[in-house]
Residue frames as a rotation matrix with the C-alpha (Angstrom) as fourth column:
UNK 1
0.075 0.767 -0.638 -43.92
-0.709 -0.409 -0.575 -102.12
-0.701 0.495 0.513 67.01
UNK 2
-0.214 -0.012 -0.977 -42.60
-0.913 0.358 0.196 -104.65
0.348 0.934 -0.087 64.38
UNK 3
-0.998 -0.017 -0.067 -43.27
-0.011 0.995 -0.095 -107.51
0.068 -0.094 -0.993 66.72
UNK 4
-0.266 0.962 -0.068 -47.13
-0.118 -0.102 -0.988 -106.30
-0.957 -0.255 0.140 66.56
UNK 5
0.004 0.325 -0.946 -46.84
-0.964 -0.249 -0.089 -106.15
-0.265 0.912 0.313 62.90
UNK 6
-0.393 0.077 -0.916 -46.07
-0.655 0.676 0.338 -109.66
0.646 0.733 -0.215 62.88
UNK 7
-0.588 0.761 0.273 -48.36
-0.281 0.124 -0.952 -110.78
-0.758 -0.636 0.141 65.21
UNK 8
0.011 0.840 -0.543 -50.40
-0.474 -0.473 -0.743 -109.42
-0.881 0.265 0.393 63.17
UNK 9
0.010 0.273 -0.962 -49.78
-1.000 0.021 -0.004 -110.89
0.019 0.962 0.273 60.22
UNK 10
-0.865 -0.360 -0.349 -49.23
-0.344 0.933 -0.110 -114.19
0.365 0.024 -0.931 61.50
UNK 11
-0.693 0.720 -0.007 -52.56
-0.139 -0.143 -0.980 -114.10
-0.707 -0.679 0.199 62.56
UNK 12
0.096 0.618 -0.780 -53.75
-0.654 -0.552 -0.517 -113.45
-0.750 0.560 0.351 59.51
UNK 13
-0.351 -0.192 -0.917 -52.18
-0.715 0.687 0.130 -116.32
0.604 0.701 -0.378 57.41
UNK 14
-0.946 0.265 0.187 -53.80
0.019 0.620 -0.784 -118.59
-0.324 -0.738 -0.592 60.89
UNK 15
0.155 0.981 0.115 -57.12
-0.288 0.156 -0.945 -117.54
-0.945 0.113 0.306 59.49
UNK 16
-0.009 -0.041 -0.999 -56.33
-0.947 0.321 -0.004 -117.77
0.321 0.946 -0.042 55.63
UNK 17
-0.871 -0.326 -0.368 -55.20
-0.253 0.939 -0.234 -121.39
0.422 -0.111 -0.900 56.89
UNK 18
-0.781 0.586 0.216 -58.40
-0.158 0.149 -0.976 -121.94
-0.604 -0.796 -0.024 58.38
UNK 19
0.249 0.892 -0.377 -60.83
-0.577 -0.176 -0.798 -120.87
-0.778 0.416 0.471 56.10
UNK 20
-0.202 -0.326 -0.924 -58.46
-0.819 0.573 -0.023 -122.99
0.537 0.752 -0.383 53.22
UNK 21
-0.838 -0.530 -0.131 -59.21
-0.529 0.848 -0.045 -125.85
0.135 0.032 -0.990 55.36
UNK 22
-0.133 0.981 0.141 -62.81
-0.336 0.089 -0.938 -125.33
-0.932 -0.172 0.318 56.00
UNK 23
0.614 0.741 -0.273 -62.94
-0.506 0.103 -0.856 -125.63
-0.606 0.664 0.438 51.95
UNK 24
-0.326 -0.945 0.012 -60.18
-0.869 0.305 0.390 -127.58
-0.372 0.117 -0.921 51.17
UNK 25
-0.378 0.467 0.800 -62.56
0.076 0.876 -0.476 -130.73
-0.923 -0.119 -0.366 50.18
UNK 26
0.597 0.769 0.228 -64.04
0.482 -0.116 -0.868 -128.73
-0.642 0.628 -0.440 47.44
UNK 27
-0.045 -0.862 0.505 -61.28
0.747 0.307 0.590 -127.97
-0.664 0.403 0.630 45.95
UNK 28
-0.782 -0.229 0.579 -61.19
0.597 -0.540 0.593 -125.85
0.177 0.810 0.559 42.35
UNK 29
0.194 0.941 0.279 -65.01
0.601 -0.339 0.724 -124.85
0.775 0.027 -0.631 43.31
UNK 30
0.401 0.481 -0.780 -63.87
0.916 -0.194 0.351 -122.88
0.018 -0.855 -0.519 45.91
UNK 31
-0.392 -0.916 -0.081 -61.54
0.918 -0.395 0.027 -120.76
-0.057 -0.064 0.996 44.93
UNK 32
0.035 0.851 0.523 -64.03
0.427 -0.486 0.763 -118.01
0.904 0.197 -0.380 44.74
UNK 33
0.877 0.422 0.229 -65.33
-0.102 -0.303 0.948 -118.07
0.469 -0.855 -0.223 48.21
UNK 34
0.697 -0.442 -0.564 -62.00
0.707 0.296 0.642 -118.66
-0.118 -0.847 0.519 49.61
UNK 35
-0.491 -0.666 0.562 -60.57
0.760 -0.643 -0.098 -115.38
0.426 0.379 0.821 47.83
UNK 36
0.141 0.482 0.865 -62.99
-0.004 -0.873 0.487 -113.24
0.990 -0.072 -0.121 48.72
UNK 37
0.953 0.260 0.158 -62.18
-0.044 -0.397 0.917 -114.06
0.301 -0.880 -0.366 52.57
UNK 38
-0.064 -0.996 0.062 -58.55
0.969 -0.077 -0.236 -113.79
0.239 0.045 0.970 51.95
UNK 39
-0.507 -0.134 0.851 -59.45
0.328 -0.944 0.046 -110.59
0.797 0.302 0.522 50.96
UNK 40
0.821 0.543 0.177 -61.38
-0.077 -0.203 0.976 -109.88
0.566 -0.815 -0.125 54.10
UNK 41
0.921 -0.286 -0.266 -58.49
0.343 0.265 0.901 -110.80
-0.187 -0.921 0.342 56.04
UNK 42
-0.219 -0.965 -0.144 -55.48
0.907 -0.256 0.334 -109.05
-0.359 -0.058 0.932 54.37
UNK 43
0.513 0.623 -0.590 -57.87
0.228 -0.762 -0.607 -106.54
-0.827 0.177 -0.533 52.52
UNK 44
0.159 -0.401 -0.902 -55.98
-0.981 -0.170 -0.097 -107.39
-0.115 0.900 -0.420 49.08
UNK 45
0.993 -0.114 0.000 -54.32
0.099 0.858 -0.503 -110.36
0.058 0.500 0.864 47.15
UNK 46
0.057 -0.949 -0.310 -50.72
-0.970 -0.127 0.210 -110.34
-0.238 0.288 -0.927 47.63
UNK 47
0.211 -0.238 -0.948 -48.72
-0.811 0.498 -0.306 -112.73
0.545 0.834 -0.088 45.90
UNK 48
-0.919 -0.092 0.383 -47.77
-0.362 0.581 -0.729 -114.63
-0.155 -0.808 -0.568 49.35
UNK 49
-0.381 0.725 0.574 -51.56
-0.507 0.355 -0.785 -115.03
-0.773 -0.590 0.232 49.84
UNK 50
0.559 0.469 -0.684 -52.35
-0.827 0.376 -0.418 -116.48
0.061 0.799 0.598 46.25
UNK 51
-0.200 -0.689 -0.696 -49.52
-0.599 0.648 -0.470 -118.69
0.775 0.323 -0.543 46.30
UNK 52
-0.706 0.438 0.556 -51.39
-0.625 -0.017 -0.780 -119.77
-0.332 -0.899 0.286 50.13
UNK 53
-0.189 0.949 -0.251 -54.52
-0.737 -0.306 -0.603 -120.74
-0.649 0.071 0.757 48.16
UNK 54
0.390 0.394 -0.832 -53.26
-0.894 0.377 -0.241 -122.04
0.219 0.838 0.499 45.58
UNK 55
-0.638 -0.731 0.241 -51.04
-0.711 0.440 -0.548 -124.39
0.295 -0.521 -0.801 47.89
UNK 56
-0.527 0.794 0.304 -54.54
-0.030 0.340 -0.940 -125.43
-0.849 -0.505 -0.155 49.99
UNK 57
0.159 0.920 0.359 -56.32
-0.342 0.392 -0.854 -126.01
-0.926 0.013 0.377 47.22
UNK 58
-0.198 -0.547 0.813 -54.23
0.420 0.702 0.575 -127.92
-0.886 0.455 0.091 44.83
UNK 59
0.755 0.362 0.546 -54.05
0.537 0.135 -0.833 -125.31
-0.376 0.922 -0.092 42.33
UNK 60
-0.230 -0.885 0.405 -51.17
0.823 -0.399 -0.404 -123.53
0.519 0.240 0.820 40.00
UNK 61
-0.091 0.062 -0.994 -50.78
0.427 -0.899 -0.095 -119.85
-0.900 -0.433 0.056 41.16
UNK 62
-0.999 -0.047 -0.008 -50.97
0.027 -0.701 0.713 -118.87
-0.039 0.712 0.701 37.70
UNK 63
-0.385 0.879 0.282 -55.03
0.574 -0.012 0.819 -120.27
0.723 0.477 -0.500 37.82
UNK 64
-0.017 0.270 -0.963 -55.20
0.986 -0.154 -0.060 -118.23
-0.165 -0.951 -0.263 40.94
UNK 65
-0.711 -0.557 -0.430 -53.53
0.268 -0.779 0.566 -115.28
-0.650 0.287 0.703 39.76
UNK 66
-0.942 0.319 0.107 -55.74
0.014 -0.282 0.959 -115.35
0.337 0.905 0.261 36.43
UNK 67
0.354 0.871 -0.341 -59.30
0.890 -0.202 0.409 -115.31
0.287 -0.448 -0.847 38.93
UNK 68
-0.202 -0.216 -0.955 -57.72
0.636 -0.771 0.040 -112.27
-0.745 -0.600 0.293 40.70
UNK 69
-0.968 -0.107 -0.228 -57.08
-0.089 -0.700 0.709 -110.39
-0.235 0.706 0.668 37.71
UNK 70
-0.685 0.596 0.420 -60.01
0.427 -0.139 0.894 -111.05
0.591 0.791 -0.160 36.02
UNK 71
0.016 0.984 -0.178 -62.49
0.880 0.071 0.470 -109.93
0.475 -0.164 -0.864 38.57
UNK 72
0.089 -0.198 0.976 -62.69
0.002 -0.980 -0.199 -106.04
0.996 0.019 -0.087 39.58
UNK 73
0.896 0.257 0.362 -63.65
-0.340 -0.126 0.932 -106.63
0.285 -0.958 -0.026 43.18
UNK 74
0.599 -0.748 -0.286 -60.20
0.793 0.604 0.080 -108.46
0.113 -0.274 0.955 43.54
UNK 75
0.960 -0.193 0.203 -57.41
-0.193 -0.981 -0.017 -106.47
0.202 -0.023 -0.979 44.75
UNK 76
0.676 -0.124 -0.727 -54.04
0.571 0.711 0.409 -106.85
0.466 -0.692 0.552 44.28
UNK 77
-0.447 -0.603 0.661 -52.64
-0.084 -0.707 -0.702 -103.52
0.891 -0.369 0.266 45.81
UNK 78
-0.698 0.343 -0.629 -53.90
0.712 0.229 -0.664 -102.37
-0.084 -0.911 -0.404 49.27
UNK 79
0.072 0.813 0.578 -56.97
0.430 -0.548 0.717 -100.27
0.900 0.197 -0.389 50.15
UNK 80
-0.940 -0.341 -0.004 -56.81
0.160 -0.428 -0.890 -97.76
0.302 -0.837 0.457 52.66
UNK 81
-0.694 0.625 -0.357 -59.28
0.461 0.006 -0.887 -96.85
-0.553 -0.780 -0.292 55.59
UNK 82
0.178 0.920 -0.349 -60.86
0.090 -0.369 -0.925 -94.74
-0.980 0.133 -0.149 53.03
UNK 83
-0.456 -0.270 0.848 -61.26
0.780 0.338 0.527 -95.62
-0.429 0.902 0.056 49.40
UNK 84
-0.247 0.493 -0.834 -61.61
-0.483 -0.809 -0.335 -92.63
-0.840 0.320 0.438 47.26
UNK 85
-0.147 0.314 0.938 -63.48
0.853 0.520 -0.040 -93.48
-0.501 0.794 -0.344 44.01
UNK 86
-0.399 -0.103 -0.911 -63.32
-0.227 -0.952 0.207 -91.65
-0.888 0.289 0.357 41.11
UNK 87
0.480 0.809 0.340 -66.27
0.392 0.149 -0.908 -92.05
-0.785 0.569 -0.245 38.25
UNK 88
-0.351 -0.804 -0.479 -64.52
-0.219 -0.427 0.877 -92.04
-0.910 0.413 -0.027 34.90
UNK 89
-0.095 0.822 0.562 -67.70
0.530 0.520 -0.670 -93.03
-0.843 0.235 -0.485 33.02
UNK 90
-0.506 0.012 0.862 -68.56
0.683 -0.605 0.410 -91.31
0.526 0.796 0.298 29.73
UNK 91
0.756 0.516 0.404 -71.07
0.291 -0.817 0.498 -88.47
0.587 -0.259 -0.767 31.89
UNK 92
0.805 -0.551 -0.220 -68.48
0.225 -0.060 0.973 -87.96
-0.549 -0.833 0.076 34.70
UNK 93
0.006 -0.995 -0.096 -65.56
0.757 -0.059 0.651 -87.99
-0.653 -0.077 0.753 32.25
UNK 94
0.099 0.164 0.982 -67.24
0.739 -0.673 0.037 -85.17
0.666 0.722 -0.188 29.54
UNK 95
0.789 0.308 0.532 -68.08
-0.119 -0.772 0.624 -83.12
0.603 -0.556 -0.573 32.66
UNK 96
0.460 -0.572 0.679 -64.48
-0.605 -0.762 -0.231 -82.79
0.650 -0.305 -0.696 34.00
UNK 97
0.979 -0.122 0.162 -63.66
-0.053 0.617 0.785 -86.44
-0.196 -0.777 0.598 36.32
UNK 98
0.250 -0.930 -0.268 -60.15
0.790 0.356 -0.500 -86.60
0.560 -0.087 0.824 35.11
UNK 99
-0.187 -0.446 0.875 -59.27
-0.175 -0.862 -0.476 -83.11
0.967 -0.243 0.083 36.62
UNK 100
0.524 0.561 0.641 -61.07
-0.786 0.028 0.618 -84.10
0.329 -0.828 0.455 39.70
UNK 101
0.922 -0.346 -0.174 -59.08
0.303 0.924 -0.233 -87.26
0.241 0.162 0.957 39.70
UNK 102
0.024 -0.932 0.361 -55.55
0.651 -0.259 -0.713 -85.44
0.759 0.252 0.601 39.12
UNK 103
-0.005 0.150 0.989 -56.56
-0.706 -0.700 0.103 -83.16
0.708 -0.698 0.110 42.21
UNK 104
0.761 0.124 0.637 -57.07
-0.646 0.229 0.728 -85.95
-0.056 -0.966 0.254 44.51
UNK 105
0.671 -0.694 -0.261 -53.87
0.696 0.711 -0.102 -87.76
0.256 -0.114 0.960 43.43
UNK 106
-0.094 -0.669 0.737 -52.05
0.072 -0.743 -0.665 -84.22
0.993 -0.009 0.118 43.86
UNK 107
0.134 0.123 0.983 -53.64
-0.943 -0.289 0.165 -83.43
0.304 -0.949 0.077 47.54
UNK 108
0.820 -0.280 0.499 -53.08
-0.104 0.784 0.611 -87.51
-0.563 -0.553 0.614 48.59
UNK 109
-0.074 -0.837 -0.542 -49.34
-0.995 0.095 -0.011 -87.84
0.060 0.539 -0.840 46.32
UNK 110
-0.457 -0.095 0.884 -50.62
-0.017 0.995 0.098 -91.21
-0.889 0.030 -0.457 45.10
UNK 111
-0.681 0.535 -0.501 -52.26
-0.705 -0.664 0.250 -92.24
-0.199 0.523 0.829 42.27
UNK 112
0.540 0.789 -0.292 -55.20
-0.801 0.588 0.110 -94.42
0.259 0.175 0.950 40.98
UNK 113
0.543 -0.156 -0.825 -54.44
-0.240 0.913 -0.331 -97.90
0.804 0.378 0.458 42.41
UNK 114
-0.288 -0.938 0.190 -52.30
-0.002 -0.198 -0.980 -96.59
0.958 -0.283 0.055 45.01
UNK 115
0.667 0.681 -0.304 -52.49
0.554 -0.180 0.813 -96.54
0.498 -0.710 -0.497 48.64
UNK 116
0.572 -0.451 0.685 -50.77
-0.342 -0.890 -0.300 -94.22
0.745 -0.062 -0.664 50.94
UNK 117
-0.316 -0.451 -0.834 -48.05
0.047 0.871 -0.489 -95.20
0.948 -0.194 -0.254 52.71
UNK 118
-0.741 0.434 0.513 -50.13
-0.603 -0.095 -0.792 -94.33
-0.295 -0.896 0.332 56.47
UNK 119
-0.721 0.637 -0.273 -52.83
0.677 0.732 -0.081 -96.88
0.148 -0.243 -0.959 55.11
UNK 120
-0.393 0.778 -0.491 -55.52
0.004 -0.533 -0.846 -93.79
-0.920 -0.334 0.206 55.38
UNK 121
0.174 0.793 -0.584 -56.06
-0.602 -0.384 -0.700 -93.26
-0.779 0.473 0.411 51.83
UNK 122
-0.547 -0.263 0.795 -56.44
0.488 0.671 0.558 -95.26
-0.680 0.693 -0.239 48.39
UNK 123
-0.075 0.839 -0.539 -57.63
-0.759 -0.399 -0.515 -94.34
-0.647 0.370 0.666 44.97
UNK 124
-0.517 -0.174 0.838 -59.40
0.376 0.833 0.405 -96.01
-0.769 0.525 -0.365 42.87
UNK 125
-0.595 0.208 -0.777 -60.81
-0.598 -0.759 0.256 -95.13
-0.537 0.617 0.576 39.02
UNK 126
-0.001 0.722 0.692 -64.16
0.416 0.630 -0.656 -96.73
-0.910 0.287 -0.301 38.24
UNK 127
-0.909 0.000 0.418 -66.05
0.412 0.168 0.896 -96.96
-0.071 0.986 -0.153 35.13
UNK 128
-0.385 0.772 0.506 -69.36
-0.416 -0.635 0.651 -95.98
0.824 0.040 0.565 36.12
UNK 129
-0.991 0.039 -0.127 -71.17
0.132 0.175 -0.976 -95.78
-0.016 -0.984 -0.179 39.73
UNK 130
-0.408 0.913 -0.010 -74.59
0.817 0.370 0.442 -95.73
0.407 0.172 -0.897 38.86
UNK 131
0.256 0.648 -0.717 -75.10
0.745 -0.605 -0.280 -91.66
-0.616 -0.463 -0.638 39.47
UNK 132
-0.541 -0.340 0.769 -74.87
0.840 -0.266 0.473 -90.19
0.043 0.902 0.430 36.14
UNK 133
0.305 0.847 0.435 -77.20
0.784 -0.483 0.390 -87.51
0.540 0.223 -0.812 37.13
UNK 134
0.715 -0.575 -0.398 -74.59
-0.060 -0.618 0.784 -85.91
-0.696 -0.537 -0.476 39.82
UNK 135
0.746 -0.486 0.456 -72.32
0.547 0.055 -0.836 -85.95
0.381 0.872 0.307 37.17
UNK 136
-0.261 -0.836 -0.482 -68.75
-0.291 0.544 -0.787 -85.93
0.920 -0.065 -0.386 38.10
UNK 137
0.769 0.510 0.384 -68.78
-0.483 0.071 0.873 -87.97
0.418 -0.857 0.302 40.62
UNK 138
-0.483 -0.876 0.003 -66.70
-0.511 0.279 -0.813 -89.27
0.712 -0.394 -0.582 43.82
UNK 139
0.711 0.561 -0.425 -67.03
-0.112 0.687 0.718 -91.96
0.695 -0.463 0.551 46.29
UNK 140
-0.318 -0.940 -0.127 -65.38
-0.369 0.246 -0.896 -92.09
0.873 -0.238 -0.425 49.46
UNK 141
-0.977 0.066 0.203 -65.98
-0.070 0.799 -0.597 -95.14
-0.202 -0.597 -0.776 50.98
UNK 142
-0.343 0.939 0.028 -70.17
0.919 0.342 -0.195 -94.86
-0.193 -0.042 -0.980 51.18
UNK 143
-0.072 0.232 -0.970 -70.16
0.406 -0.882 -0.241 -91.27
-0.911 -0.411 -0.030 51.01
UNK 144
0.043 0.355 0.934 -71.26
0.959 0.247 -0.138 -89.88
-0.279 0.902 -0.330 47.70
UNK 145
-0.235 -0.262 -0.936 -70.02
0.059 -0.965 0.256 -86.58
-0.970 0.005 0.242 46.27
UNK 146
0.347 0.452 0.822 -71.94
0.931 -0.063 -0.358 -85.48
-0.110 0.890 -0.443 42.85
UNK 147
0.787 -0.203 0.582 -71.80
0.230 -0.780 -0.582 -82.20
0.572 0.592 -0.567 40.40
UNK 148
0.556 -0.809 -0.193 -68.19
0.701 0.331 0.631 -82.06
-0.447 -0.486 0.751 41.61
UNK 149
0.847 -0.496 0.191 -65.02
-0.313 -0.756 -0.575 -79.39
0.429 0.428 -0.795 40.87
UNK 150
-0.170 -0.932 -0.320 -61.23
0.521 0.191 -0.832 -79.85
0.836 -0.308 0.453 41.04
UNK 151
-0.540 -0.351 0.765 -61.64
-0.278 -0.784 -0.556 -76.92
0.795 -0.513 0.325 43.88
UNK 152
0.763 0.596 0.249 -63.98
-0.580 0.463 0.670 -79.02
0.284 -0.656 0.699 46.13
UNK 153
0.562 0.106 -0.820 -61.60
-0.042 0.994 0.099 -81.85
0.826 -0.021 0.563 46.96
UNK 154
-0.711 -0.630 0.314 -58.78
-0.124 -0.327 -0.937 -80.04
0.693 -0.705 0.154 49.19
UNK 155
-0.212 0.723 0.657 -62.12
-0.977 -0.160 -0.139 -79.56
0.004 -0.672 0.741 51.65
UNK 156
0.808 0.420 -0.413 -63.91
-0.510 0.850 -0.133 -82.63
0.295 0.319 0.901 50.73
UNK 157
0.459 -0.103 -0.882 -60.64
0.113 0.992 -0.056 -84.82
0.881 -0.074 0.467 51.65
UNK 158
-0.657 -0.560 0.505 -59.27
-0.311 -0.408 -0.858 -82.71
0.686 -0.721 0.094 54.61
UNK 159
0.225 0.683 0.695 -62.77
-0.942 -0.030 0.334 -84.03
0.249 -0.730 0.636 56.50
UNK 160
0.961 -0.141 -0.238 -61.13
0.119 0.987 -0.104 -87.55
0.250 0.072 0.966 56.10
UNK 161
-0.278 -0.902 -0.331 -57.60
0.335 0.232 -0.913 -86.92
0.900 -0.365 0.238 56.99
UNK 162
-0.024 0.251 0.968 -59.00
-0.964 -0.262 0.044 -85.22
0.265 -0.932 0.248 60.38
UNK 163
0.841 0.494 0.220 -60.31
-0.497 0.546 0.675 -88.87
0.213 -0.677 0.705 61.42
């Protein structure tokens, strides 16, 4: 099994190395497009893969490091098979999202940011999801869950450990 894991991951630093040389010409302008398909290919930022990037494209790791951070879509924890989202907006958080939150880090023992260590779940705590009218709301993965309760989620994430 660990020689599949590193397969695998050697595999994965074969494409990073790829795509850094497809844009490797363009240098500082790329660093953009050539994170975001890191992140396709490791499905985060670890420090290995910034320090990758910033190697191929002749830049510090600290200006790498400081694009990661600053943008939300960056990631540098993993994300599991299913990202739970948790709406922590001002409607979502009057009407009860932290409790709803604190329930789905209790039933997955992880919390915001975290992934589990089977790689099935992650959570993550937004700011607002554009569905202030279901008020609290969850996201997992594409799947929208609205007028939410702490007592809904046991159900609500047991259909997702089944797969």
């Amino acid at each position: 099994m660990a020689s599949k894991t590193v397969l695998a991951h050697d595999e994965k630093i074969r494409q990073l190395d790829q795509v850094i040389d497809h844009y490797r010409s363009h240098g500082r302008k790329a660093l953009m497009q050539v994170l975001q398909e890191a992140q396709g290919i490791f499905g985060y930022l670890p420090l290995e893969v910034q320090r990758t990037v910033a190697a191929g494209l002749n830049l510090s790791v600290a200006e790498v490091y400081g694009v990661v951070t600053f943008y939300s879509f960056f990631s540098l924890n993993p994300k599991g098979a299913f990202e739970v989202s948790v709406c922590l907006g001002t409607a979502c958080y009057v009407k009860g999202a932290q409790a709803i939150l604190e329930k789905i880090e209790d039933e997955l023992g992880i919390k915001a940011g975290e992934c589990t260590k089977d790689g099935k779940f992650s959570i993550n705590a937004t700011r607002c999801i554009g569905a202030c009218g279901l008020a609290p709301v969850m996201m997992i993965n594409e799947d929208v869950y609205g007028r939410l309760t702490a007592d809904q989620v046991p159900a609500i994430l047991a259909k997702y450990k089944e797969v």
